[in-house]
N, C-alpha and C positions, 0 to 999 in steps of 0.2 A: 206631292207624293213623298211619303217619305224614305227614307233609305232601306230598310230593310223588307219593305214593297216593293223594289227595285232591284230586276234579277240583270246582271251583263249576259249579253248573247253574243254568239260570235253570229256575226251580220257581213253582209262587202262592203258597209259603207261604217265600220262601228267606229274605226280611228278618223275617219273625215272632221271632225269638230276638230279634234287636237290638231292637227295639220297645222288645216286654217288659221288657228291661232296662232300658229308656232310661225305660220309665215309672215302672217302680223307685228307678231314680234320679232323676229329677224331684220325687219325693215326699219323698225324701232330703235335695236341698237345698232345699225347702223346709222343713224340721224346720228342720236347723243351723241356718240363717236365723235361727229365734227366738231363740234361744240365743247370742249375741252374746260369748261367753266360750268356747265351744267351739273345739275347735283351729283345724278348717278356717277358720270364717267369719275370725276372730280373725286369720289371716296370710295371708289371701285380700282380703277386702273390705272388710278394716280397717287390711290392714298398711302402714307406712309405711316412711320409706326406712331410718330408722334400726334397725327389724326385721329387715327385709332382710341391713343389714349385719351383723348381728349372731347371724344363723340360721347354723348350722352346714349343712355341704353335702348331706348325704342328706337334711334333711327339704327342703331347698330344692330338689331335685330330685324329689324325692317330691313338693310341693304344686306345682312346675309340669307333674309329668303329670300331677297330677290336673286343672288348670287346660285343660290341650288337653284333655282327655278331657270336661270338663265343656262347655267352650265350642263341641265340636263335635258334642253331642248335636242339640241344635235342625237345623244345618245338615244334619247325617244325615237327619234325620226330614223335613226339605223336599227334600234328596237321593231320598230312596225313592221322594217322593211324584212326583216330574218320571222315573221310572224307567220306560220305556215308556210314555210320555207319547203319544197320538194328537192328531193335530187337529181340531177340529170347527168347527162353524159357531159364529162368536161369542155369539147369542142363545140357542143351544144350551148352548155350553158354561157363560154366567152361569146357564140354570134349573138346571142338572146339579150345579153346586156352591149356588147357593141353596137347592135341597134337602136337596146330602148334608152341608154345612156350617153353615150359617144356621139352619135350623130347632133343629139340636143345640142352638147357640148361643143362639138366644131361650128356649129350653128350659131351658137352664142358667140364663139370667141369671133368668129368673121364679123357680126356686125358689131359687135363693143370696137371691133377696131376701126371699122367704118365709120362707127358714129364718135368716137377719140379723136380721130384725125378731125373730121369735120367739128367739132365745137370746137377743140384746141384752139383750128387757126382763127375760125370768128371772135372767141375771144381775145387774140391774142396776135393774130396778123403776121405772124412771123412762121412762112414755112418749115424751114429749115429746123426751127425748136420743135414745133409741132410734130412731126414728123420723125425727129429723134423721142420725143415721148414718147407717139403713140408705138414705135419700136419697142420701147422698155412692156408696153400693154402685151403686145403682140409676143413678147420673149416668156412673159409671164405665162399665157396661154399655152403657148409649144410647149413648153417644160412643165406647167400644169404645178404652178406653185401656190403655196395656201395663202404666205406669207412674202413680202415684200424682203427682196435678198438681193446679195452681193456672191458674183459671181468672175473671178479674177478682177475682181475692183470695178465691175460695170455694174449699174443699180439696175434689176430687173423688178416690177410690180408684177405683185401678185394675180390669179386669176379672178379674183375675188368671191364673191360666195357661190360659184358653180363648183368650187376645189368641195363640194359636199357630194355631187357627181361623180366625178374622178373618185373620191373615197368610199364610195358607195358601190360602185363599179369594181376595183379590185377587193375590198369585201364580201362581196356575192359569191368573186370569182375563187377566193381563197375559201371561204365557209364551203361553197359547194366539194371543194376539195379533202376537206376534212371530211364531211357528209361522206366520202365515196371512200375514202382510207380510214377512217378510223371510227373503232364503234359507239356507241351509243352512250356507253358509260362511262365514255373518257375523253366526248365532245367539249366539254368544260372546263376540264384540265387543258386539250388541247390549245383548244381558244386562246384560254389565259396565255400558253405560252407563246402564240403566236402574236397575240396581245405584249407580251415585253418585250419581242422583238420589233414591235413597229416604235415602241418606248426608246429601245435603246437606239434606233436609227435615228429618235427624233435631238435625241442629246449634238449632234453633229452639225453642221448646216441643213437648210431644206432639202430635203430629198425629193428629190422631182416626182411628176406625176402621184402626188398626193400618193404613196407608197404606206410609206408610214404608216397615215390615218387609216389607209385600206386596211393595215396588219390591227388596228387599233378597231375597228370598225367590225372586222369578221366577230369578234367578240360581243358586242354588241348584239350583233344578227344573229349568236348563240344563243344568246340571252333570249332575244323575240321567241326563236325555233322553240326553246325551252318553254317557257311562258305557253303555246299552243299547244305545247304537248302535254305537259304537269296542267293542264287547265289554270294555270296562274290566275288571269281575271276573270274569269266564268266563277269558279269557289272559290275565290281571294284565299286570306291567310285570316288569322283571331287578330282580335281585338292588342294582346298582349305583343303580338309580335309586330305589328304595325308600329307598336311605340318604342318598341327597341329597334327597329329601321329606322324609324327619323329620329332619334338620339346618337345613334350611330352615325347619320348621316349629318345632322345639324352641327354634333360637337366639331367635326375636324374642318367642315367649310367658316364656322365660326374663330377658329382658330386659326386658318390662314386667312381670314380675312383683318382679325387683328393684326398678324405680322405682315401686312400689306403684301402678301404672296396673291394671285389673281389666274388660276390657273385658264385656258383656252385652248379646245380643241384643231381650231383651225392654225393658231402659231404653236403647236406642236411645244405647249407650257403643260408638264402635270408636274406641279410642285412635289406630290408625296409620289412619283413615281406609279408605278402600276397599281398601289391600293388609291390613288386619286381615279385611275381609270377603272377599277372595279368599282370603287364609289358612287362615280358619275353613271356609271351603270345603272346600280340596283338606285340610283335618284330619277335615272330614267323609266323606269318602272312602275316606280310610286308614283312620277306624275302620269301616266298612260293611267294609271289605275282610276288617280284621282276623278281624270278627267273622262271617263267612259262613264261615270254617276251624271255626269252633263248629258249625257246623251236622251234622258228624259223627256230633255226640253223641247218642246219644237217651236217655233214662229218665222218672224222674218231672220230674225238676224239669226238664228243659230242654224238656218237652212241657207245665208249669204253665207254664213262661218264655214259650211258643210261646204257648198261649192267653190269657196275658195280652197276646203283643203285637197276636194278631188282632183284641183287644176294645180296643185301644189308644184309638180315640175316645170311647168308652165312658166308659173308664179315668179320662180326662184331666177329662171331663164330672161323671163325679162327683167326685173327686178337687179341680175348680172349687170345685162347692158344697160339699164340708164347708168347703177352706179357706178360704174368702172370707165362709161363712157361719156357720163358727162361730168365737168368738174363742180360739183356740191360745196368742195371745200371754198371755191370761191366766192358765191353767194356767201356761206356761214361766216368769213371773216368778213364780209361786208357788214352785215348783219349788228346794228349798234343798237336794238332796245332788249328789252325783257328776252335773257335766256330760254327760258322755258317757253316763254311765248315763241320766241324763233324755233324753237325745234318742234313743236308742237305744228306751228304753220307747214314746217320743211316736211315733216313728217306726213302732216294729211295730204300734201301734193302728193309726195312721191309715192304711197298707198293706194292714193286714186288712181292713179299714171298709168301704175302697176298693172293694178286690178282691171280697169278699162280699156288696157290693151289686150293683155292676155283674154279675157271675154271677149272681144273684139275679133282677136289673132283666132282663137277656137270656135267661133258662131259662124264664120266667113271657109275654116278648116270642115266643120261638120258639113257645111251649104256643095261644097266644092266634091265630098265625097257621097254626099246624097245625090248629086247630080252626075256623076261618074257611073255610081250603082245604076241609077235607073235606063242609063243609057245603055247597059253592059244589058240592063233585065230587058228592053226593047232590041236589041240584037240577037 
């Protein structure tokens, strides 16, 4: 079917494909990550300027799509979340995300530390060390850090990729804020400024409880609000303006990517300041856009795609605790043949892992509350 056969509808399940993928990918760069010799990381988050100059032109346009595409996952996924956005009463809205956020989260963090301790000491036999790490786990958690910090000279680890929770959580909680004080036509303006203040917190050490990226994040979930309400991907925009968005957005990640600058939402990096985090924005946009034309398709794998993105919290929850709680870095420096072949293997474990629990953890949740109901509907 071709493209302009193909209308966007606003559907419950229209962002489900993007999700999916984006959780995919998420689990993605966390593998490369270990592997510090693989291609990506290696001219990505290591490259320097003399790399730069010396990379031939297709893969350096190659590694700066992938760089927009990677850097405007996260903003997608706070895009969706601000995507018909209601307003509510403030005290309302903190119980509504304290439930549907917070408890995940304390959830995770108990057993990532449960299962820290326990492989620590199997592989490693020494209580006492074990135990002091899986502390540094457990400090990261409390404090609810994105990023791996020092904190009067004691090394706490990060929460690892649930600190998208926590950001997502005071996000809601600040946007709904704005929603109820300020109006309609000065949401945008607002945002942004509430957006340079989670910037300028981010210049200092970590700010606990992913604060920051919250102030970074309500911005974002303006963006969504906007987009549902200007009909953004229902009557997109022309031809003409689509190509001055991705020239706009290509030239300056192309440009920090020559000067080996690497920005990331989650270590609280925007190289150009707030126009990096407006940038990352409207890239999160375009690819939501992109990827609602996928929605087309149906078969197996784009309705596995679809269900993995419905189970997306899920996903990401377990996905926390393997990686947080089990050490990956140790296998990867075991790991003596083919790069790519190792991360590629590491990668379809941890995927599976993922994926087969969470379906598992949710088939066994639906069983348990169909069998609660019917027993409530016999009483």
């Amino acid at each position: 079917m071709s493209e302009n056969k193909f209308k966007i509808k606003n559907t419950a399940g229209m962002f489900d494909l993007i999700k999916g993928i984006t959780m995919l990918m998420v689990i993605y760069v966390h593998t490369y990550a270990l592997f510090p010799n693989s291609f990506i990381f290696k001219n990505t988050y290591q490259a320097d300027l003399d790399a730069m100059i010396n990379m031939h032109l297709l893969p350096h346009i190659a590694l700066t799509v992938y760089s927009i595409f990677a850097h405007s996952l996260m903003p997608a996924f706070f895009i969706v979340s601000g995507y018909g956005m209601r307003k509510m009463g403030i005290g309302k809205s903190f119980k509504k995300q304290a439930n549907t956020l917070l408890i995940p989260y304390l959830i995770t963090a108990a057993l990532t530390v449960a299962l820290h301790l326990c492989t620590h000491y199997t592989l490693y036999r020494y209580l006492p060390g074990s135990i002091k790490e899986t502390c540094r786990i457990a400090g990261g958690f409390l404090l609810g850090l994105s990023k791996t910090s020092y904190y009067f000279d004691v090394k706490i680890f990060s929460c690892g990729p649930i600190w998208f929770v926590l950001s997502l959580f005071w996000g809601l909680i600040i946007f709904n804020i704005l929603l109820t004080y300020v109006p309609d036509e000065f949401l945008w303006y607002a945002s942004i400024g509430v957006a340079f203040v989670g910037w300028l917190l981010s210049l200092g050490n970590t700010v606990p409880w992913c604060i920051s990226q919250g102030a970074v994040c309500a911005f974002y979930i303006c963006l969504g609000y906007h987009a549902k309400k200007k009909k953004w991907f229902t009557e997109g925009v022309s031809l003409k303006v689509k190509a001055i968005l991705a020239l706009i957005i290509f030239l300056p990640n192309a440009f920090m990517r020559y000067i080996g600058y690497m920005d990331g939402m989650a270590d609280n990096v925007y190289p150009f300041g707030i126009i990096t985090i407006i940038l990352n924005g409207y890239m999160g946009l375009i690819l939501i856009y992109g990827f609602l034309f996928l929605n087309r398709f149906s078969g197996v794998i784009t309705s596995f795609l679809r269900k993995i993105g419905r189970l997306s919290i899920y996903v990401l929850c377990v996905h926390t605790i393997e990686m947080m709680g089990f050490p990956y870095y140790y296998f990867a420096d075991k790991w003596t043949g083919n790069v790519t072949v190792g991360c590629l293997l590491l990668y379809c474990v941890r995927a599976a892992i993922d994926i087969v629990i969470c379906f598992v953890y949710v088939a066994i949740k639906n069983r348990v509350l169909d069998y609660m109901n019917s027993k409530k509907m016999e009483s």
